[in-house]
C-alpha positions as CSV (number, residue, x, y, z in Angstrom):
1,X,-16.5,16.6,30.2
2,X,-13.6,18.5,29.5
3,X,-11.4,19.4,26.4
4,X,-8.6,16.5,27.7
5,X,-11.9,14.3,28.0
6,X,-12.5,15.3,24.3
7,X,-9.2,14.9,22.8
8,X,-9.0,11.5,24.4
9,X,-11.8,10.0,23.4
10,X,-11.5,11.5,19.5
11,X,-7.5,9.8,19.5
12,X,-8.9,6.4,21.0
13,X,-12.0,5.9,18.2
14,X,-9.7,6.9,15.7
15,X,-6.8,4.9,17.0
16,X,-9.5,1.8,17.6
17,X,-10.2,1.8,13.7
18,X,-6.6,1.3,12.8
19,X,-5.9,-1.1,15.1
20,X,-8.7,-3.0,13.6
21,X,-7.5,-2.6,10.2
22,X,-4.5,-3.8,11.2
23,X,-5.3,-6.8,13.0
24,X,-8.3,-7.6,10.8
25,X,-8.2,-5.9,7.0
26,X,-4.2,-5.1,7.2
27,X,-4.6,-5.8,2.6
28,X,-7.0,-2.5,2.9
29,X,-5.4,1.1,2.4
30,X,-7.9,2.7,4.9
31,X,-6.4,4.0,7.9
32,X,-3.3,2.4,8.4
33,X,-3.6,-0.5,6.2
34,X,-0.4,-1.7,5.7
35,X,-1.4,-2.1,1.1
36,X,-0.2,1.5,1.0
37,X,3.9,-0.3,1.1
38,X,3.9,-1.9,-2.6
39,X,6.1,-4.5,-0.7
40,X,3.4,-5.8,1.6
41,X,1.7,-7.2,-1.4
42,X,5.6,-8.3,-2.8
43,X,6.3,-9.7,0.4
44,X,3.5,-11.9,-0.3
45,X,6.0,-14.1,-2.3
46,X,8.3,-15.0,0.1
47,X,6.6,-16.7,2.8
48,X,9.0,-16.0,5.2
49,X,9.6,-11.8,4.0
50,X,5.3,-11.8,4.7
51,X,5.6,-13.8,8.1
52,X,8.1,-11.4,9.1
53,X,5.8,-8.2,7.7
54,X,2.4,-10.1,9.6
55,X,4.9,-10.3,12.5
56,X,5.6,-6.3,12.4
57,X,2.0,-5.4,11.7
58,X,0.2,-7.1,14.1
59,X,3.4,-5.9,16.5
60,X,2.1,-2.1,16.0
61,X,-1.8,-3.2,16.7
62,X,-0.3,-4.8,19.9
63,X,1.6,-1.2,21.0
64,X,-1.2,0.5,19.5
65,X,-3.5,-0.9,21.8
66,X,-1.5,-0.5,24.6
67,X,-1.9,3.0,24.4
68,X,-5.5,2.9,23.4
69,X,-6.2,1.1,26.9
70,X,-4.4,2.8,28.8
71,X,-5.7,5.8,27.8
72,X,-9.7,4.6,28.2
73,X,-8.2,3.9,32.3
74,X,-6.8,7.5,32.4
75,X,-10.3,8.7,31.2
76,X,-11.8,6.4,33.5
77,X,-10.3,6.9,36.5
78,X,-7.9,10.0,36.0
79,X,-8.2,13.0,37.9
80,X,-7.9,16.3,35.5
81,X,-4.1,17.3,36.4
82,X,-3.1,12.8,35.4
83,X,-5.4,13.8,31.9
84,X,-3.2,16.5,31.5
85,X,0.0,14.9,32.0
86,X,-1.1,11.9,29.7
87,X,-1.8,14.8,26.6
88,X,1.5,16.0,27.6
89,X,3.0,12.4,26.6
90,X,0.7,11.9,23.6
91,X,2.0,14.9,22.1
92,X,6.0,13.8,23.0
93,X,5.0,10.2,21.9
94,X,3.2,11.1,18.2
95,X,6.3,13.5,17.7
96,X,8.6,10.4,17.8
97,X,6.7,9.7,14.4
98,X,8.7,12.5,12.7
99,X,12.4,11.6,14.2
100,X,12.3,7.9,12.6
101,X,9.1,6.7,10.7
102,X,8.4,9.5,8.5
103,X,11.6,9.9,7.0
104,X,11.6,6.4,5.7
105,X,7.6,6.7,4.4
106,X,8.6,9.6,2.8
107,X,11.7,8.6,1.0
108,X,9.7,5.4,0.1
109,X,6.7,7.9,-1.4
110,X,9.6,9.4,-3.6
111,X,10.9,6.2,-5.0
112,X,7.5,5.2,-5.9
113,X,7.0,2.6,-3.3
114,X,3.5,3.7,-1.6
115,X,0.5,3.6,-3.4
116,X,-1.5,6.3,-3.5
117,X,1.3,8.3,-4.5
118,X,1.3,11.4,-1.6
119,X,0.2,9.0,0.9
120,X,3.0,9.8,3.4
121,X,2.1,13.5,3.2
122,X,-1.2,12.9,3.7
123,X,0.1,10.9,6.7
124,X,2.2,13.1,8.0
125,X,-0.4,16.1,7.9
126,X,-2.8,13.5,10.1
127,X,-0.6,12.6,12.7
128,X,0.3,16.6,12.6
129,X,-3.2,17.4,13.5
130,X,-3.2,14.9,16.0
131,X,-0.1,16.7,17.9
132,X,-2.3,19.7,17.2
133,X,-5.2,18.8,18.9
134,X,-3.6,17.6,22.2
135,X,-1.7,21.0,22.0
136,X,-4.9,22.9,22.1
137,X,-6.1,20.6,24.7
138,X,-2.9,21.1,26.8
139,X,-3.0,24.7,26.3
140,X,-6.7,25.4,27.1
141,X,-6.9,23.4,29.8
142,X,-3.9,25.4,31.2
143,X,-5.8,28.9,30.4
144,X,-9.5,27.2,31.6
145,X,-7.9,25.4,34.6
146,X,-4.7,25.4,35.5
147,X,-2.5,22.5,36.7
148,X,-4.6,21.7,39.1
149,X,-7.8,20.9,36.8
């Protein structure tokens, strides 16, 4: 098993259990349990403001599982040098997170809108380490291997 192997398979378990909070405990603050936005639990009293934030949540579990499965194929059935160009993705996909999403978590943290109070750093620094550890994975299976794997 190699390091690509590794990463993979730590992103997908950890990736699993949010995508089961969302679909199935989205009220919990674990993971990415959408309680942590004070207006989840406001949009609660507009039926159609929660449809609409049920509609986006479940929406994320659905992309999030997309890339969940079609990772478990690429560690299936992937030679070493299609592992390595998937990492390469993960790590230009997760970045995306800091262009548009954390901004707006972050802004929302600071007007008192996310409960715990911190929460997006706290965010931020996980989805940091998870760039991180496809880096290393990248990178070592460059110095270990080479393109070819």
């Amino acid at each position: 098993m190699s390091i690509l192997d590794l990463s993979i398979i730590l992103f997908v378990i950890m990736e699993t259990a949010n995508v089961c909070i969302l679909y199935f405990a989205p009220d919990s603050r674990k993971g990415n349990g959408v309680a942590v936005f004070n207006q989840w639990e406001a949009s609660k009293e507009v039926e159609d403001a929660h449809l609409f934030a049920r509609y986006m949540t479940n929406w994320v579990a659905g992309t999030k599982l997309i890339f969940i499965l079609l990772l478990v194929v690429v560690f299936l059935v992937g030679d070493e040098r299609t592992k390595l160009f998937a990492v390469l993705v993960m790590i230009a996909s997760i970045a995306t997170y800091f262009w548009r999403l954390h901004p707006i978590i972050r802004k929302l943290d600071e007007k008192g809108q996310i409960t715990p109070v911190g929460y997006s750093k706290t965010l931020g620094r996980m989805i940091a380490g998870f760039m991180v550890m496809f880096t290393l994975a990248f990178v070592l299976q460059l110095i270990l291997n080479g393109w070819r794997g």
